[in-house]
C-alpha positions as CSV (number, residue, x, y, z in Angstrom):
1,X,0.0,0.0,0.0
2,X,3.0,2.5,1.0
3,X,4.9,1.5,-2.1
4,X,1.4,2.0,-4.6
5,X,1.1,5.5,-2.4
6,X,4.5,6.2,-3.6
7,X,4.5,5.7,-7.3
8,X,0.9,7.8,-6.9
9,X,2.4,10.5,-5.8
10,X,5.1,10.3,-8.0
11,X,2.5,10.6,-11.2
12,X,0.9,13.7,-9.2
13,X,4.4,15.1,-8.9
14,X,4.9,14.8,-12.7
15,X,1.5,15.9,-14.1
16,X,2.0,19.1,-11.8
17,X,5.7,19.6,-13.1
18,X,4.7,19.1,-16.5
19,X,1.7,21.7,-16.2
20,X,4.1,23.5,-14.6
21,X,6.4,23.7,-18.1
22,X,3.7,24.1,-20.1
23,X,2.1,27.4,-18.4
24,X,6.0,28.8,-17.9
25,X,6.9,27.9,-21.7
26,X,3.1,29.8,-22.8
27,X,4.1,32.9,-21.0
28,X,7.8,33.1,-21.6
29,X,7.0,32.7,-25.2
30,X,4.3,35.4,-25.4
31,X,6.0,37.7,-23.3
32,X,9.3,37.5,-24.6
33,X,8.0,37.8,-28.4
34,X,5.4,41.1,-27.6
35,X,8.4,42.6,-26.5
36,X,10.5,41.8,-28.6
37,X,8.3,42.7,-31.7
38,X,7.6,46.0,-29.7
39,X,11.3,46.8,-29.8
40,X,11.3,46.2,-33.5
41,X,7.9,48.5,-34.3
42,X,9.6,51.3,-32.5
43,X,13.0,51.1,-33.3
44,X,12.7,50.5,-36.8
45,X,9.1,51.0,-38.2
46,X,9.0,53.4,-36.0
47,X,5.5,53.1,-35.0
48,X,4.1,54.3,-32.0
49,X,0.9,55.6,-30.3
50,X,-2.4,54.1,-30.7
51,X,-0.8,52.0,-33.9
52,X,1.5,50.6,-31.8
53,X,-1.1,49.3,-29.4
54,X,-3.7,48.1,-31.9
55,X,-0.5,46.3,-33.7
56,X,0.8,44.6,-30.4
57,X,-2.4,43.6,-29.5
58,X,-3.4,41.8,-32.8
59,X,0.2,40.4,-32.4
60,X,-0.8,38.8,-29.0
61,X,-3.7,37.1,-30.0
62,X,-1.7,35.9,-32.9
63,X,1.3,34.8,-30.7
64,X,-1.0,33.4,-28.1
65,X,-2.6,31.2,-30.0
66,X,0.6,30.0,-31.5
67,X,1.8,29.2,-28.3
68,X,-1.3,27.5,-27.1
69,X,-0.9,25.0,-29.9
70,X,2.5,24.5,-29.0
71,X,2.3,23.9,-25.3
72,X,-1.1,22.1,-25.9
73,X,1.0,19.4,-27.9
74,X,3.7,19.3,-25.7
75,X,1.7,18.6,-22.9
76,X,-0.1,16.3,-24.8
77,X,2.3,13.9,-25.8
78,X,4.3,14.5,-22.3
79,X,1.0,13.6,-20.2
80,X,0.3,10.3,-22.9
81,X,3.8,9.5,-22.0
82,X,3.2,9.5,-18.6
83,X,-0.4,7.2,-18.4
84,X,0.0,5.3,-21.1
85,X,1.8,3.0,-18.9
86,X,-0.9,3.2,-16.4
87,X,-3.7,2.7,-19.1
88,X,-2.0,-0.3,-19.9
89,X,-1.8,-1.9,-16.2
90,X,-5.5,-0.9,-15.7
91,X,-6.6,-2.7,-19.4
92,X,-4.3,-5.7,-18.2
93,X,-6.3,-5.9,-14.8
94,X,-9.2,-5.9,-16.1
95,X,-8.6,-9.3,-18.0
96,X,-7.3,-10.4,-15.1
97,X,-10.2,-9.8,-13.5
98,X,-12.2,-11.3,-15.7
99,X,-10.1,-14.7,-15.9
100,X,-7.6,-14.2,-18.8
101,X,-3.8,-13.9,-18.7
102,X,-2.6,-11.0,-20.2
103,X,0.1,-10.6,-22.7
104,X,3.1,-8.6,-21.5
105,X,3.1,-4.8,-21.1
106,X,5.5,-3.8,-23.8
107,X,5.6,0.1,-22.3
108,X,8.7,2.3,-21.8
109,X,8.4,4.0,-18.5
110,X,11.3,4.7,-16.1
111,X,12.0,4.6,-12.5
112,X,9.3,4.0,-9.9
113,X,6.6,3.6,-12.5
114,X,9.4,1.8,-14.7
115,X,9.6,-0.8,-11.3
116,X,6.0,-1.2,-11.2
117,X,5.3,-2.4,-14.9
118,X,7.9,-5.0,-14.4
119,X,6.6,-5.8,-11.3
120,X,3.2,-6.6,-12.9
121,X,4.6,-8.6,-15.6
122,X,6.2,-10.6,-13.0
123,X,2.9,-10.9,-11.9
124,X,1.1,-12.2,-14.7
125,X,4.1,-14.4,-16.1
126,X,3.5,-15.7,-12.5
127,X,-0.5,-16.3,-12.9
128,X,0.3,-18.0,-16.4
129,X,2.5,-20.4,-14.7
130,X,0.3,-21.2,-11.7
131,X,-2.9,-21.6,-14.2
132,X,-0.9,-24.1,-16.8
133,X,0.2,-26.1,-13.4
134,X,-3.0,-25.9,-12.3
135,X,-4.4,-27.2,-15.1
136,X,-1.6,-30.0,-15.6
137,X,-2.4,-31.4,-12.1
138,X,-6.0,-31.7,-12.9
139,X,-5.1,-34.0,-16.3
140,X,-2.6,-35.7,-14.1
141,X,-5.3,-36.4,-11.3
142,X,-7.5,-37.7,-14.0
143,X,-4.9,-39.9,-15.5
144,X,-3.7,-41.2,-12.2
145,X,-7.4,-41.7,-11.1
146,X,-8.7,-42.9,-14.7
147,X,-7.3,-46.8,-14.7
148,X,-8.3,-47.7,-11.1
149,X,-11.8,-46.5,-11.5
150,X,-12.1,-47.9,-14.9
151,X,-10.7,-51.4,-13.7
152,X,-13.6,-50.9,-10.9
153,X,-16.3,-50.4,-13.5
154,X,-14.7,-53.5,-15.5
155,X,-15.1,-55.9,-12.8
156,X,-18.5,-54.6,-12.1
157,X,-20.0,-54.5,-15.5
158,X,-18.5,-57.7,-15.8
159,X,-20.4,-59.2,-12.1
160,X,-23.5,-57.2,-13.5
161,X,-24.1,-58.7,-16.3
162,X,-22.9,-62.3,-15.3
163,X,-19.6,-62.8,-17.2
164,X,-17.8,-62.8,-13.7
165,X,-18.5,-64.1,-11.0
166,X,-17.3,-63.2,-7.6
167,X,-14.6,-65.2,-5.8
168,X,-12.1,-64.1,-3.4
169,X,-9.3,-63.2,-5.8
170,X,-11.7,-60.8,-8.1
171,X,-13.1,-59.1,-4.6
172,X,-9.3,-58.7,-3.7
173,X,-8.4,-57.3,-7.0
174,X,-11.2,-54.4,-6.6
175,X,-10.1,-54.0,-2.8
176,X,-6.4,-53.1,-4.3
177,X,-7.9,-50.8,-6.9
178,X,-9.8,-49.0,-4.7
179,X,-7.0,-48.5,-2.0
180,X,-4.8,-47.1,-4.9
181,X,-7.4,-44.8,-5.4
182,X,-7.7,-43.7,-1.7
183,X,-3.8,-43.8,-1.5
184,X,-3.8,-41.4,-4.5
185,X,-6.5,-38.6,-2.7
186,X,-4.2,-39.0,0.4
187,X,-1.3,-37.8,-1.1
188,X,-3.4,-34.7,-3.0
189,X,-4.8,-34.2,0.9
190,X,-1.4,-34.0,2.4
191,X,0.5,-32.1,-0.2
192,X,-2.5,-29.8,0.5
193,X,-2.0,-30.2,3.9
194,X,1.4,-28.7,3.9
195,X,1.2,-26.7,1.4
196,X,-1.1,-24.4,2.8
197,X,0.4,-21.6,5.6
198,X,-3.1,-21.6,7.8
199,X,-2.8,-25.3,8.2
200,X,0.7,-25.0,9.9
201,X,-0.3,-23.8,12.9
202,X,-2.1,-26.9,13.3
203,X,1.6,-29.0,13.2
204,X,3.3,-29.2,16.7
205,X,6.9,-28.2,15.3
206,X,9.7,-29.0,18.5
207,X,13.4,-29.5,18.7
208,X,14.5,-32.5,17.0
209,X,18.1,-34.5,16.6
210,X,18.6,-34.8,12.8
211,X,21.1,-38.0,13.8
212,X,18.4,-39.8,15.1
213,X,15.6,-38.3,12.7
214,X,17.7,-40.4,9.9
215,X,18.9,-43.2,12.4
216,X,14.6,-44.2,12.6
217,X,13.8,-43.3,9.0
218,X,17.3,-45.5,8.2
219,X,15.6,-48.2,10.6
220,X,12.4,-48.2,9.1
221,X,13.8,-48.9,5.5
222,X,16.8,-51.4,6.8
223,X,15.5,-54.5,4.8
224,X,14.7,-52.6,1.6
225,X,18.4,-51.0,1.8
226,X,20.4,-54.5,2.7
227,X,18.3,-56.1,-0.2
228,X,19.2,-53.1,-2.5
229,X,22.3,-51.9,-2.0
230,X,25.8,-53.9,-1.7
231,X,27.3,-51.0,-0.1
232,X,25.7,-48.2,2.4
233,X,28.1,-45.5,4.1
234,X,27.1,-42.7,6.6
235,X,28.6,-40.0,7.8
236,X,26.0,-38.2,10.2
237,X,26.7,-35.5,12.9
238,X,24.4,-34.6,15.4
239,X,22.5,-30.9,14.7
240,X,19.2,-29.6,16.6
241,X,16.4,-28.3,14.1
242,X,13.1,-26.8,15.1
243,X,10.6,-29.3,13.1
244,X,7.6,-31.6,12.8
245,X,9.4,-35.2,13.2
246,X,6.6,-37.0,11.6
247,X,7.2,-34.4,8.7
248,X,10.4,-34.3,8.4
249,X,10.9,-38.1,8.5
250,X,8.5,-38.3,6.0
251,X,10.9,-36.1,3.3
252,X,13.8,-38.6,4.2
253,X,11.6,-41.5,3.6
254,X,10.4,-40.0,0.2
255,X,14.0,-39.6,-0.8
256,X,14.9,-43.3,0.1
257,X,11.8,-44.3,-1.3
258,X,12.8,-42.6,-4.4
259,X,16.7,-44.1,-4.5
260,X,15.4,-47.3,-3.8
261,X,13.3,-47.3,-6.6
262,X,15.6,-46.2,-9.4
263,X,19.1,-46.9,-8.1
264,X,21.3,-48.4,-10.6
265,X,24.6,-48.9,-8.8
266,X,24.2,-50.6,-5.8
267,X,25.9,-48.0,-3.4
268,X,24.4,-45.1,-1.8
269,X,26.4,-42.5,0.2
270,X,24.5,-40.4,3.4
271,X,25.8,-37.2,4.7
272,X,24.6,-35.2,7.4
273,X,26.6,-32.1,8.2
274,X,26.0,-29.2,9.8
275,X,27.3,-25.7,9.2
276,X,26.7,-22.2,11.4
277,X,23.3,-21.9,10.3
278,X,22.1,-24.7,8.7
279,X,22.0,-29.0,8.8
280,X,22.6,-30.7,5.2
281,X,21.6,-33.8,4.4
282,X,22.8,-35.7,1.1
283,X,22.4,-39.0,-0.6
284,X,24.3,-39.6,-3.3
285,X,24.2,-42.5,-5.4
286,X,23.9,-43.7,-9.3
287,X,20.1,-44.2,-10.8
288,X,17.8,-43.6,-13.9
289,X,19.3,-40.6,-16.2
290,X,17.8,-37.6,-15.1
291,X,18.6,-34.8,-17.5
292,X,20.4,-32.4,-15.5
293,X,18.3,-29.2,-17.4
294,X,14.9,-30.6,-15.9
295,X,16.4,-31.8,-12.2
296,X,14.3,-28.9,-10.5
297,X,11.0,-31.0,-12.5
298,X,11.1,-33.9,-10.2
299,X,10.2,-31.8,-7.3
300,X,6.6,-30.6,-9.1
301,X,2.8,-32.7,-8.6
302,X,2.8,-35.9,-11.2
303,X,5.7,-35.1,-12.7
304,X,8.2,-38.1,-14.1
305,X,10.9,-38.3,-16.3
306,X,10.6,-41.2,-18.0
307,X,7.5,-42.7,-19.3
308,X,8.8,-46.3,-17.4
309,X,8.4,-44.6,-14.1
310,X,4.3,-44.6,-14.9
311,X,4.0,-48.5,-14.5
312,X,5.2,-48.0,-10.8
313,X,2.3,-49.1,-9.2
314,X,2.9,-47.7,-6.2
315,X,3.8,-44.3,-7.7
316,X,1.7,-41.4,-8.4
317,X,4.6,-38.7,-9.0
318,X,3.9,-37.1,-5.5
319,X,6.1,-38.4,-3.3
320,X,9.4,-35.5,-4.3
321,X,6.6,-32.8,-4.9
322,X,5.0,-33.4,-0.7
323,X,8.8,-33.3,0.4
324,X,9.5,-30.1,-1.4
325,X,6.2,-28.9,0.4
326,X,6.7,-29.9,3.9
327,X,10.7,-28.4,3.6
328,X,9.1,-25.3,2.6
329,X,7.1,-25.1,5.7
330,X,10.3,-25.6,7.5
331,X,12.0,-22.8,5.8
332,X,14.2,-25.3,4.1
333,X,15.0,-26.4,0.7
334,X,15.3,-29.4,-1.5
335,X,17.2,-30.5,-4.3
336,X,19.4,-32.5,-6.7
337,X,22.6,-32.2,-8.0
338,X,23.0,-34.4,-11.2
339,X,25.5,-35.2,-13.9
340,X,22.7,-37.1,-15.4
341,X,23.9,-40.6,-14.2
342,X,25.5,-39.5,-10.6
343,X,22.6,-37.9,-8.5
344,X,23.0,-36.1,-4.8
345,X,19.6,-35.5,-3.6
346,X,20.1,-32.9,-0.3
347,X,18.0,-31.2,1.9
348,X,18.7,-28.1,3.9
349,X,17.1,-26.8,7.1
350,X,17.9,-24.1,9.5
351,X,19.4,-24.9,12.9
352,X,17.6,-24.1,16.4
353,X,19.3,-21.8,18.3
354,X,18.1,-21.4,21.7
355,X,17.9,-17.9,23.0
């Protein structure tokens, strides 16, 4: 509010200045020419008396009006100058408001004024985005949901009208579609969940050992590690982080999750250091290619790199996308460090310092 204040003064200031000009640049040129031309009828034509009076004055009127063309142009295109770019913000809102993205204010305007068209192209480039993600994750939804629920009306057509009929194995078969389906809207519920600031309240965040954060998410997944990897190092130091354990042991288990999945080399490297502000976690191990331009990809809803990664049953490309989430509410960040082959997934949160 102070900063739209600002920039309305600042269009007050220069619509005044440029009245301002205009009115000076009217009387200065009026003036200066009647006197000028006076000196000239006297000196030289050597008029004077009424005839010089009746003379000036038609002069005036001529000069005047001369000079209110002038100025009236100058002011005119100075003024456009100055609200086009507002013209164009206000015509851009409007299709806002009405739903549509606009296209980008092409409009030269300089400082403060300048700021705040690029600031409301940011704005709209950032609308686009968040629309076309919006509506990718609603195809995505539909895809993920779409062969469960059709398998469901398969079976069901097929009991219906007699083809089938029910035994234990069919029943189970529709009990596993729809827990897929309910596992799916769990996930969409907790990314959600986390993603949304007036639910974090609700999370009881406390100080937590990131050694033994990863010691128990490290338990948890000790027979899928031994039966995937021939080798496993760690190198973990003890850091306090202010946190929702459940939460946070929830991101590690998405990552190992993850490596588990499309590991390639058998040996997985975790460090956990910690510096004078933060705690680092990284797992570094060989997997699926993973092309290094698109790394920052794995982290959004549905998204996979390889059509292969589909046929997980298991998967529904939200696992990386809720970790991103609940490290955000952490004030933390996630990511991957890739030659394409080699990957270092990491996470970074702030330390707890007690005051």
């Amino acid at each position: 509010m102070r900063r739209i204040k600002s920039i309305t003064n600042l269009l007050l200031s220069k619509l005044v200045a440029v009245n301002s000009i205009v009115i000076l640049l009217v009387i200065m040129l009026a003036g200066i020419s009647v006197k000028d031309y006076a000196c000239f009828l006297v000196n030289h034509e050597q008029v004077t008396g009424q005839q010089l009076v009746e003379t000036l004055n038609s002069f005036l009127i001529k000069v005047s009006i001369i000079a209110f063309i002038a100025a009236g142009l100058l002011h005119y295109f100075s003024v456009k100058r100055i609200v086009n770019p507002v013209k164009a913000m206000a015509a851009a809102a409007i299709q806002v408001k009405t739903g549509t993205i606009p296209s980008k204010i092409d409009v030269q305007a300089g400082g403060e004024l300048g700021e705040l068209v690029t600031n409301f192209n940011a704005m709209t480039e950032t609308l686009s985005v968040v629309q076309t993600r919006r509506e990718e994750m609603l195809r995505d939804i539909a895809h993920e949901l779409r062969t469960p629920l059709t398998n469901i009306n398969g079976y069901l057509e097929a009991l219906h009208s007699g083809v089938l009929e029910g035994d234990q194995e069919l029943f189970g078969s529709l009990l596993e579609e729809s827990r897929r389906i309910t596992r799916i809207v769990d996930l969409i519920a907790e990314l959600d969940a986390w993603s949304q600031e007036s639910h974090l309240p609700e999370k009881q965040f406390e100080e937590i050992d990131m050694k033994q954060a990863l010691a128990e998410s490290l338990a948890a997944f000790h027979l899928k590690l031994s039966g995937r990897f021939e080798t496993l190092s760690q190198q973990i130091e003890h850091a306090p982080v202010l946190g929702h354990k459940d939460g946070l042991k929830q991101v590690l288990a998405n990552l190992l999750q993850n490596i588990i999945d499309y590991d390639t080399g058998g040996h997985l490297a975790i460090v956990g250091q910690r510096s004078d502000s933060e705690y680092r976690v990284t797992f570094s191990h060989e997997g699926t290619y993973i092309d290094p331009d698109n790394k920052e990809l794995i982290f959004e809803r549905f998204y996979r790199l390889e059509e292969s990664r589909s046929t997980k049953a298991e998967g529904a490309g939200l696992g990386l996308a809720i970790a991103k989430s609940i490290m955000n509410a952490h004030q933390g960040h996630i990511g991957l460090d890739t030659d394409g082959h080699n990957h270092s997934f990491w996470i970074r949160i702030p330390l707890h310092s007690v005051s």
